[in-house]
N, C-alpha and C positions, 0 to 999 in steps of 0.2 A: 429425384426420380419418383418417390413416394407420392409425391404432391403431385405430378404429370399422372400418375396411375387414379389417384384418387380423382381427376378431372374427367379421364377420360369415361370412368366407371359413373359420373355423374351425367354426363353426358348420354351415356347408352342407357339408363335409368330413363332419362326423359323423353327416348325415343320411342318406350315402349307404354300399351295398356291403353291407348287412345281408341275410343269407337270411331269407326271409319260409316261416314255417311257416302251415298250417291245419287245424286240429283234425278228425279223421276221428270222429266219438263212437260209440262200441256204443249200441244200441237202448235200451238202462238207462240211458246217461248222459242229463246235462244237460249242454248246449251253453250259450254261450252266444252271442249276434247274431251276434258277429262273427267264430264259429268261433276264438277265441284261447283259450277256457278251455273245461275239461271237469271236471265234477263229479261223482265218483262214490259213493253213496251205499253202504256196509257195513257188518254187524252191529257195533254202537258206534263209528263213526266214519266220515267224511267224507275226501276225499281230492279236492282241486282239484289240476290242473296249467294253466298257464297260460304262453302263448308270448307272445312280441311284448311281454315287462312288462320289461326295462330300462329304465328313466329316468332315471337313476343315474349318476354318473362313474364308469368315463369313461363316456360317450356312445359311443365307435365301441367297445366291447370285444362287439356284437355286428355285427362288421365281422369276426371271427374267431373267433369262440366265441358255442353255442350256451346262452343261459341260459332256464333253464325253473324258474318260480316256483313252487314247491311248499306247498300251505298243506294241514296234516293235523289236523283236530279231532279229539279225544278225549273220546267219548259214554259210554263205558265206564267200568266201576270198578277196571280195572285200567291199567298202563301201556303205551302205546303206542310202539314204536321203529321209523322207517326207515333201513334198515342201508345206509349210504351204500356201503360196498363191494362190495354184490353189486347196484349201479345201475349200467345198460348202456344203453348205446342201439344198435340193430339199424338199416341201411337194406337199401335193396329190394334190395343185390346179395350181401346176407347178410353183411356186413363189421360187425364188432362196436367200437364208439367206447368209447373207456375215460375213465371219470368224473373230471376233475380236482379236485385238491385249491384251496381259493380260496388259499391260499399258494404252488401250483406257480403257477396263471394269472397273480396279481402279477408273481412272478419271471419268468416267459417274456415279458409283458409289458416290464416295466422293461428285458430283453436283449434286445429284439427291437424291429422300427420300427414298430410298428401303433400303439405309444403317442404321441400328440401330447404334446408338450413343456409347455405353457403351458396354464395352469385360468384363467379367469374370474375375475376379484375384484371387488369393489365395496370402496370405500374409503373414511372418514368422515373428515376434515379441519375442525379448527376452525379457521376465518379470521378472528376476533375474539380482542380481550386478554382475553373471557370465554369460555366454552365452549359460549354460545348461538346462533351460525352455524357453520353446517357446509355443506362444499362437498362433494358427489357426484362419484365417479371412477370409470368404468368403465373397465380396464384386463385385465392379461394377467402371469401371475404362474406364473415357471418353478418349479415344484414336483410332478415325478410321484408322488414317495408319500404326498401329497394327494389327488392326483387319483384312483391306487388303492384307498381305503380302504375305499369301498362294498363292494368285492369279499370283503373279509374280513369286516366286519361285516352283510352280509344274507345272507352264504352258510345255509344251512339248519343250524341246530341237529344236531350230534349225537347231544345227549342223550335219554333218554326222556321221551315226553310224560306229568304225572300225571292222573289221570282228573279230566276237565272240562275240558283246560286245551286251548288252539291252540298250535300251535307253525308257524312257515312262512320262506320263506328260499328263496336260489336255488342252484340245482346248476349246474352250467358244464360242457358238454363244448365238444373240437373242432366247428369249421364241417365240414359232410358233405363229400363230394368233389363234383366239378359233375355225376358221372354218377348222381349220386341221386335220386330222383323221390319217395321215400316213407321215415318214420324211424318206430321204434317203439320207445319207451321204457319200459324193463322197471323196476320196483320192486319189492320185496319187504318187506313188512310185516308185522310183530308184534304182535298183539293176545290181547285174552284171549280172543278166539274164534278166534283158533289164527292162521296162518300163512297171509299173502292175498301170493298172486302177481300181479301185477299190469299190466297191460302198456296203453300209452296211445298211439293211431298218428297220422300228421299226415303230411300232403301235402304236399312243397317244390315253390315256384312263384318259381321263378329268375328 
């Protein structure tokens, strides 16, 4: 019972303290309902950015960092690239956020306390001289570079996209400061129809 209370108390921990962004779209884009995602249509390719899409371990790493889901299709016959290092984010008092590496946000994690200790396990137990009962364990299992790994493995592709192909994945910045009201996220993209500047705005609602 102890261990069930302690889950659920970990659980409602990481529901809370996330900045909530909402999509502001240009008259071109496509919104979608719930103003979380914006789609923007370009000669040979497609460009979603999408807020509020962590579901991932850890759960609270939007308790301190901003992740925004980036899916880029490539319609073209040539190759497409987003040049992660010239990706910025702008808010409304003109202060420019600089794009983390998902290896820097790991490590600042792992040193820092935003990381909760303990991941969730489920456990299989045979309780028969054969291996046809099995007993259920819901439990709590101290391992943070487990519980980090998402971060490394959805982070957005570096490489170039071939024509046809999707490529998508999350970019990480800092959480704004609380005097922020408005974030605009700048991209720049490589295509065969030359060089698309890109910029995507969203409303903070604290």
């Amino acid at each position: 019972m102890a261990r069930r209370s302690l889950l659920v108390a970990f659980l409602l921990l990481q529901a809370c303290g996330a900045t909530r962004l909402r999509a502001l779209p240009d008259p071109a884009d496509q919104p979608d309902q719930g103003q979380q995602a914006i789609t923007r249509r370009l000669a040979g390719m497609t460009v979603t950015i999408e807020v509020e899409a962590w579901r991932y371990r850890p759960r609270r790493l939007a308790d301190d960092y901003l992740p925004f889901r980036v899916v880029i299709v490539n319609q073209s016959r040539g190759p497409v690239i987003l040049h992660l290092a010239k990706v910025s984010l702008l808010d409304d008092h003109a202060r420019a956020h600089r794009l983390h590496d998902p290896e820097e946000v790991v490590n600042l994690m792992l040193g820092g306390s935003s990381l909760w200790p303990f991941v969730p396990s489920i456990g299989f137990e045979a309780t028969g001289p054969e291996p046809t009962i099995f007993g259920l364990e819901l439990g709590l299992q101290f391992n943070p570079e487990r519980n980090l790994r998402d971060i490394r493995q959805l982070a957005f592709p570096r490489e170039p996209m071939p024509p046809g192909q999707r490529a998508e994945g999350f970019i990480y910045f800092p959480k704004p400061p609380q005097d922020a009201r408005r974030l605009t996220l700048l991209l720049t993209v490589d295509a065969l129809s030359g060089q698309h500047e890109l910029s995507f705005s969203y409303a903070i609602d604290h």
